[in-house]
C-alpha positions in Angstrom: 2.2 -69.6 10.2 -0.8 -71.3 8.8 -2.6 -68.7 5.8 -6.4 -68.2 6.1 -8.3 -65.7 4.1 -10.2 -63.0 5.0 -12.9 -60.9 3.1 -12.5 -57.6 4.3 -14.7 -54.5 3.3 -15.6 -51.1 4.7 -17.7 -47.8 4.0 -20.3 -48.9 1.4 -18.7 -51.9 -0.1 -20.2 -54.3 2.8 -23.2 -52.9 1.0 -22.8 -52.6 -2.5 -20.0 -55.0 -3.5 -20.5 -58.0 -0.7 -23.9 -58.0 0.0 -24.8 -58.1 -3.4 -22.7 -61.1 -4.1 -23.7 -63.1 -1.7 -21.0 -62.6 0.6 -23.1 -61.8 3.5 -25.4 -64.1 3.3 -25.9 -65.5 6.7 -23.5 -63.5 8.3 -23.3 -60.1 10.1 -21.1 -57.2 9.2 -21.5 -52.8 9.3 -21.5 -50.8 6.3 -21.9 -47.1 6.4 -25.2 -45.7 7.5 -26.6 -44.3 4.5 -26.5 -47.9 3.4 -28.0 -49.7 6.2 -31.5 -51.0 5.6 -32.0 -53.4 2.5 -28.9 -53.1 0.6 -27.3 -54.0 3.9 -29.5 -55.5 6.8 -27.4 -54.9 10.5 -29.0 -56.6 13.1 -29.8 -53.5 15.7 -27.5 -54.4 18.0 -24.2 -54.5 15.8 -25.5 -51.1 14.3 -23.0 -48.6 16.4 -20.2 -50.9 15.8 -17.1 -49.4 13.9 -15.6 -52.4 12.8 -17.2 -56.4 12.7 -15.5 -59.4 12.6 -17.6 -62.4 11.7 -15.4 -65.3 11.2 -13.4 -64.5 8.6 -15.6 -61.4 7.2 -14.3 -57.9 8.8 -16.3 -55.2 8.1 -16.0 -51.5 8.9 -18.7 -48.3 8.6 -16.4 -45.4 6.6 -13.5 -43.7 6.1 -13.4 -42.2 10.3 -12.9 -45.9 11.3 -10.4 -46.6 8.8 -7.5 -46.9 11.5 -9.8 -49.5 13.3 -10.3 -51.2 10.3 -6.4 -51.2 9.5 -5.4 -52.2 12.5 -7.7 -55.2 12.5 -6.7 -56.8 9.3 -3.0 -56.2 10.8 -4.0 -58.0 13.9 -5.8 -60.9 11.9 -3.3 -61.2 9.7 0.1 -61.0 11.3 -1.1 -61.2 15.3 -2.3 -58.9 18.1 1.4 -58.0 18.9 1.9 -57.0 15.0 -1.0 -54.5 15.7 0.2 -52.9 18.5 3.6 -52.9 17.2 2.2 -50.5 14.2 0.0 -48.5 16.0 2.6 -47.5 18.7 4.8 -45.2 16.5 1.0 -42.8 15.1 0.4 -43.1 18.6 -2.6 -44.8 18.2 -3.6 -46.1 21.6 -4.5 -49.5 22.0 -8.0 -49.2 23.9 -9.0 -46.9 21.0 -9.6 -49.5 18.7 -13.1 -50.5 18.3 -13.3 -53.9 17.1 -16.8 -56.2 17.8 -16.4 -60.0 16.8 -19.6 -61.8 16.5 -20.6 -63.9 19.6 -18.9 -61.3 22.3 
């Protein structure tokens, strides 16, 4: 399995932590809404999303889309069948998760 990193952030850290270190520069991701705006522009039509993939950038808006988020980085990191394998047991069904990769 070939490694590839991922910077992965959620709630106000898209904001706060990656945003203001450049990490977003040129790229889109969520953050929580109290932190949209200038700390972290979201193009108006990503705004709703509960978590963003952007390449290798996942992002997520707080701690109510923390399974989506989870489940995500499981996906990206171990495969789509990983995910669901996790999920099945806290029966989290698999058309719950909200996931919005940029270019879709």
């Amino acid at each position: 399995m070939r490694m590839h990193r991922y910077v992965a952030a959620i709630c106000a850290a898209p904001a706060v932590v990656l945003n203001a270190h450049g990490f977003m520069q040129g790229r889109e991701g969520v953050c929580h809404p109290n932190l949209e705006g200038e700390m972290c522009p979201i193009p108006i039509s990503i705004r709703n999303e509960r978590v963003f993939v952007d390449g290798n950038l996942i992002t997520s808006r707080g701690p109510g889309t923390a399974a989506d988020f989870a489940f995500t980085l499981v996906a990206h990191l171990a495969g789509e069948a990983r995910a669901r394998e996790v999920a099945a047991p806290m029966l989290y069904p698999d058309e719950c998760r909200a996931v919005h990769t940029r270019g879709e």
